[in-house]
C-alpha positions in Angstrom: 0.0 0.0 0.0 1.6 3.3 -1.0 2.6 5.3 2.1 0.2 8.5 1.9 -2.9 6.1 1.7 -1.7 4.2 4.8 -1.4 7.5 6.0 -5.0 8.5 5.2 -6.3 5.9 6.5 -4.5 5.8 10.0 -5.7 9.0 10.4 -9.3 8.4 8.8 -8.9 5.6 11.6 -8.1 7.9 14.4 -11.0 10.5 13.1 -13.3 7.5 13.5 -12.4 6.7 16.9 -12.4 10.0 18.4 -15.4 10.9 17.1 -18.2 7.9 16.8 -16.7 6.5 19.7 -15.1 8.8 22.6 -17.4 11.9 21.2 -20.3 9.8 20.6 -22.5 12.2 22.6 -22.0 14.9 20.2 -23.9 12.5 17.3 -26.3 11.5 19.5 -27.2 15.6 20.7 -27.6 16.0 17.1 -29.7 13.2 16.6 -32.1 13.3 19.6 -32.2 17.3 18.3 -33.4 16.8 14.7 -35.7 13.9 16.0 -37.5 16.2 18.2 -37.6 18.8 15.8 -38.7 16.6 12.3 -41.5 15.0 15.4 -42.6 18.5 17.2 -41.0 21.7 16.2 -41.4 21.9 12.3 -45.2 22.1 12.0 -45.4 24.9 14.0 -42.8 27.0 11.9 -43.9 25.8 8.9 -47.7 26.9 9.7 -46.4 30.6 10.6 -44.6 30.6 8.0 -47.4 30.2 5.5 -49.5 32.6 7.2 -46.7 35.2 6.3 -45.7 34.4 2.5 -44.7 37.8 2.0 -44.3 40.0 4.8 -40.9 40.8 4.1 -37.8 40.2 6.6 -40.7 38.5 8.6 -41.3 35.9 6.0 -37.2 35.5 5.8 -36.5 35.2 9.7 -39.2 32.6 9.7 -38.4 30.8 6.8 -34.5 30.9 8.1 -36.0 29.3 11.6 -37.7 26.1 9.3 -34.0 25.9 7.8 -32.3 25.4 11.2 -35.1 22.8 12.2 -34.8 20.9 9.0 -33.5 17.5 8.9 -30.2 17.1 7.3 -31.9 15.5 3.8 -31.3 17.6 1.0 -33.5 15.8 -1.1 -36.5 16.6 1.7 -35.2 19.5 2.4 -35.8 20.7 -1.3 -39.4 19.0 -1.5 -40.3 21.2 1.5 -39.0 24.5 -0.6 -41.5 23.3 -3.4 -43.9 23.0 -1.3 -43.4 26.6 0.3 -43.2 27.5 -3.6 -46.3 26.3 -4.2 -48.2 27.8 -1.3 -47.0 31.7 -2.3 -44.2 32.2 -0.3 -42.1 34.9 -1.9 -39.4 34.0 -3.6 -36.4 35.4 -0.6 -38.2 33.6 2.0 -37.9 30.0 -0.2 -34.2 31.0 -1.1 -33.7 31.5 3.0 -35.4 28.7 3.3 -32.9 26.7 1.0 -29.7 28.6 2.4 -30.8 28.3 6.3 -31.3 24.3 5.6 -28.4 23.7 4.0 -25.8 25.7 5.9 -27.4 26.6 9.7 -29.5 23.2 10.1 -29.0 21.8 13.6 -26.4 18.6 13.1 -24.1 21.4 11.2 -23.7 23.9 14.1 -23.3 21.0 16.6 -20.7 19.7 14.6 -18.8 23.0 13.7 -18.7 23.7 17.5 -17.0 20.4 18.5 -14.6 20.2 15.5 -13.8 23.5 14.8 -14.1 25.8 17.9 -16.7 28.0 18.8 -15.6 30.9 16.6 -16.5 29.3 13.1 -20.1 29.1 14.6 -20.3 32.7 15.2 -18.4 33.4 11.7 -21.3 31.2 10.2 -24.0 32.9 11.3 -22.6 36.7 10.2 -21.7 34.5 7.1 -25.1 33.4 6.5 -26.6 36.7 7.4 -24.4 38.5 4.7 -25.0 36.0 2.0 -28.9 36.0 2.6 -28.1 40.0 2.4 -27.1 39.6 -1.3 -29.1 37.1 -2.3 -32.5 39.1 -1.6 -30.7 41.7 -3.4 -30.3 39.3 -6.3 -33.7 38.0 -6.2 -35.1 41.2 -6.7 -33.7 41.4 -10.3 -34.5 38.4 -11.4 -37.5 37.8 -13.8 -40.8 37.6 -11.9 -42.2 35.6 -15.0 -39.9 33.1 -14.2 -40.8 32.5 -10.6 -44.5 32.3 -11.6 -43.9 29.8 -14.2 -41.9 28.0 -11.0 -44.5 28.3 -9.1 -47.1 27.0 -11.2 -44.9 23.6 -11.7 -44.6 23.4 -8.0 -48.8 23.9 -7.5 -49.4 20.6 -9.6 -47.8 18.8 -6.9 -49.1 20.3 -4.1 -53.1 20.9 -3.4 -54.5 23.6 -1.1 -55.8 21.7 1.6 -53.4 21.2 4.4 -50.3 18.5 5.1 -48.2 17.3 7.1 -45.1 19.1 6.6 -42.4 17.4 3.7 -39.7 17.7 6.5 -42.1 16.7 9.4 -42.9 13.2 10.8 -46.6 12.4 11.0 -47.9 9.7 13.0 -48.1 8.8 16.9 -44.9 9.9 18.6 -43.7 6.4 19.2 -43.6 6.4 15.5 -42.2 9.6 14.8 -39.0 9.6 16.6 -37.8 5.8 15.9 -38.2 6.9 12.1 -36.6 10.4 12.4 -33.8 8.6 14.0 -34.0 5.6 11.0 -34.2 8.2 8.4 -31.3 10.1 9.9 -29.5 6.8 9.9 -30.2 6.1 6.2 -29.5 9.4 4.8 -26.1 10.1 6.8 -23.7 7.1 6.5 -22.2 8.0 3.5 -21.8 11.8 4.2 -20.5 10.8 7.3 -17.8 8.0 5.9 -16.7 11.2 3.2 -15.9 13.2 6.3 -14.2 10.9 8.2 -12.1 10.1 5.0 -11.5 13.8 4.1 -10.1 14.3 7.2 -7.7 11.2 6.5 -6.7 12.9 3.4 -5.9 16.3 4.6 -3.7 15.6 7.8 -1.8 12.5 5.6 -1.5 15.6 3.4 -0.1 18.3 5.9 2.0 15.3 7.5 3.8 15.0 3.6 6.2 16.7 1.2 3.1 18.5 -0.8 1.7 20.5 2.5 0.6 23.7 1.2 -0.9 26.2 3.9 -3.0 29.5 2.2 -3.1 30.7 5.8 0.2 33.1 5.0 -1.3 36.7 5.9 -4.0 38.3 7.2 -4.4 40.7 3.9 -7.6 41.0 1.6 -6.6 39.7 -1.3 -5.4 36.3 0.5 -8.7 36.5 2.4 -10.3 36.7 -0.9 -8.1 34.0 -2.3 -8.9 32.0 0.4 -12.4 32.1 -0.3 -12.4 31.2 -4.0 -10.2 28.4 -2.9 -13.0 27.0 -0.3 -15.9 27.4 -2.8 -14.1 25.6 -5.4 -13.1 22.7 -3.1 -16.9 22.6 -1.5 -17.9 22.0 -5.7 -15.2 19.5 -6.5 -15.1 17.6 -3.5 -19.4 17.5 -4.0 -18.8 17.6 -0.3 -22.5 16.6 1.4 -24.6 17.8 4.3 -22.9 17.3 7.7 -20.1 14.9 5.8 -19.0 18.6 4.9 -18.6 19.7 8.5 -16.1 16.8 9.5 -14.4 17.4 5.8 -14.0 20.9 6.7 -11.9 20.2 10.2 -9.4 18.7 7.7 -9.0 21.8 5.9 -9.1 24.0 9.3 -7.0 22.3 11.8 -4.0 21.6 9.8 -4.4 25.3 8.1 -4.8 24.3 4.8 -7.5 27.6 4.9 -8.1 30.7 6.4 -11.4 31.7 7.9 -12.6 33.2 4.8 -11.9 29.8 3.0 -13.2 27.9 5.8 -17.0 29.8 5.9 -16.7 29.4 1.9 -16.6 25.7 2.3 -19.0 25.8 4.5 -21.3 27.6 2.4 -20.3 26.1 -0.9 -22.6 22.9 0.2 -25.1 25.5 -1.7 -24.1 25.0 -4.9 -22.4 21.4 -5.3 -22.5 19.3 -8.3 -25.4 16.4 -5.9 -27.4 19.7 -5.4 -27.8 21.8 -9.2 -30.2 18.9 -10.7 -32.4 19.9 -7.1 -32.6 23.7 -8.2 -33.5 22.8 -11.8 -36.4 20.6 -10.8 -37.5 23.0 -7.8 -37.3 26.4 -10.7 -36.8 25.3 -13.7 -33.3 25.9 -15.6 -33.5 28.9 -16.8 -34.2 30.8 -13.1 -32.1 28.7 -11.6 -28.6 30.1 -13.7 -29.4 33.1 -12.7 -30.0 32.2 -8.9 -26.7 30.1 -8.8 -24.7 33.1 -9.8 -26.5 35.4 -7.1 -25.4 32.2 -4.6 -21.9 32.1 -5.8 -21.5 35.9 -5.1 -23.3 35.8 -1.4 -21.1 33.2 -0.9 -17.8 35.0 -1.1 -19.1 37.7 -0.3 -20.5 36.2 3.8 -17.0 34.3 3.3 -15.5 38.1 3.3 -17.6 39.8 5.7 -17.6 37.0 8.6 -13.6 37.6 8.2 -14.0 41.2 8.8 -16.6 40.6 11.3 -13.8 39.5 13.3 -11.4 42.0 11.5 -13.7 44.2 13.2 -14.1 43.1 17.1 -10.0 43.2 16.8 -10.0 46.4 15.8 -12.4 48.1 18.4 -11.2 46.2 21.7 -7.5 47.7 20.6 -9.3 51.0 20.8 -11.3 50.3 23.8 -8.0 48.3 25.3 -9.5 45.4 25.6 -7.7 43.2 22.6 -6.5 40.8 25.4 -9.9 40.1 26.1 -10.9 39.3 22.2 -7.4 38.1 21.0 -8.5 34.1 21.2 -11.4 34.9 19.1 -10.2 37.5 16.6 -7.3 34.8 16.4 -9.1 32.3 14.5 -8.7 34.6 11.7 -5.5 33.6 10.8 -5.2 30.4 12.6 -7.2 27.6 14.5 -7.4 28.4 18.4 -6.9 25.0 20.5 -10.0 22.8 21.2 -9.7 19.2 21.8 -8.8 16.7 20.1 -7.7 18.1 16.4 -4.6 20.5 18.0 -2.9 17.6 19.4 -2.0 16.4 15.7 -0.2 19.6 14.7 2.5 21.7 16.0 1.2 25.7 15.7 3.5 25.7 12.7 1.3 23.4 10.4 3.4 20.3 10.7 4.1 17.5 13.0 2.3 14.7 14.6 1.1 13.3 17.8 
């Protein structure tokens, strides 16, 4: 077996262990979560949510709390969007619908806090905010004879009269949770395994000759470098939901990335190869180009400003004297503050082992 794939898989090994086995609480929080959610929480959001179709940045924030509850199933999580399509919700809160599901749903933020710190959480919530910023923008020059001819396609499927929710479980509740947690089971495996195997990659990687870190200075055009980098490695990779979140501390614990490159993977989940066949179904192909390329430019664009969200906080406690007091978070800008487990594998330089 060549060396570097002995290598991988040592440390897909270790990944493995640590995490399904000595962190097993941390699955099972975001399992016990989502069930409670797909079996109680959704049907209430869902229900507000279609009272308020379009009442503006009311319609969004609810439609962005339906995202977080959603269960990590893209291909449920885009029958829901129809279905908000189809009842006359405007066409920002579906896309917040869409972004919040995909990049702020609950096994995501638990995971992103364990492997990555508590800072990336933070950064992916002014991420998300910025990119949801621009996209409204976006939507509002698109062709509103385009959305209506979406919306018609998405009424076929969907009557008037009222459902269970596409992302809810229906049913007594001894029947709801075993099958949120069966469903969770069935639709994560494989994301899971492509974590736990990009994370082998990526530390045999920063363990070889070929190490290359883009973490080299805290300027703007490396930030936005950085970022391109991240998107383009969330498209080729076709990293999945949550398998993305594991993939990711691969990329952030060795320093392959900077922040900016980190919330652009994060993000990029948005536009992978699994997920463009979803958007031409849910709008057709035509409306979905042009929505891809508004998602493409909120996503560098949240990559930047989370950056400089923190570019910010460092800035103001220097002139308040308080940058002791913010220097472990303003820190992860440039590199990966110490959380357990992942820091033991590198020295602060990048390199090294155990």
């Amino acid at each position: 077996m060549p060396p570097f794939v002995e290598s991988m898989l040592h440390w897909a090994s270790v990944t493995r262990n640590h995490f399904v086995f000595m962190l097993w609480w941390i699955w099972l929080l975001a399992v016990v979560l989502t069930a409670l959610s797909e079996s109680f929480w959704v049907e209430g959001r869902r229900r507000r949510l279609l009272e308020r179709p379009n009442d503006g940045w009311r319609t969004i924030w609810l439609a962005v709390q339906l995202g977080v509850l959603s269960p990590p199933s893209r291909r449920r999580i885009f029958r829901q969007a129809k279905e908000l399509l189809a009842r006359g919700v405007s066409p920002a809160g579906v896309m917040a619908y869409l972004v919040a599901a995909q990049s702020l749903f609950i096994w995501l933020l638990i995971f992103i806090v364990e492997l990555d710190g508590p800072q990336p959480v933070i950064g992916q919530l002014v991420a998300v905010g910025a990119a949801l910023a621009v996209l409204v923008y976006g939507l509002q020059r698109t062709p509103e004879r385009l959305w209506e001819s979406a919306r018609g396609s998405a009424a076929q499927e969907f009557s008037e009269t009222a459902q269970t929710a596409p992302i809810g479980q229906g049913g007594p509740v001894w029947v709801r949770l075993p099958m949120s947690v069966v469903g969770q089971a069935y639709s994560l495996w494989w994301p899971m395994l492509f974590g736990v195997l990009g994370v082998g990659f990526f530390l045999a990687l920063g363990q070889s000759p070929g190490y290359l870190s883009l973490q080299g200075t805290k300027g703007p055009l490396m930030q936005l470098a950085n970022s391109g980098v991240g998107l383009l490695l969330a498209y080729v990779t076709g990293a999945p939901l949550v398998g993305n979140a594991l993939f990711a501390a691969g990329l952030w614990r060795p320093q392959f990335l900077t922040f900016a490159g980190l919330s652009a993977f994060y993000l990029g989940t948005l536009v992978m190869p699994f997920a463009l066949p979803r958007y031409f179904a849910l709008l057709g192909v035509e409306l979905s180009k042009k929505v891809l390329v508004w998602l493409i430019i909120a996503i560098l664009v949240g990559a930047l400003t989370a950056t400089a969200w923190w570019w910010g906080l460092d800035w103001l406690a220097g002139v308040l004297g308080l940058r002791d007091l913010f220097e472990s978070l303003t820190h992860s800008t440039l590199r990966p503050t110490d959380v357990p487990w992942f820091h033991h594998w590198f020295q602060p330089s990048g390199m090294g082992g155990m």
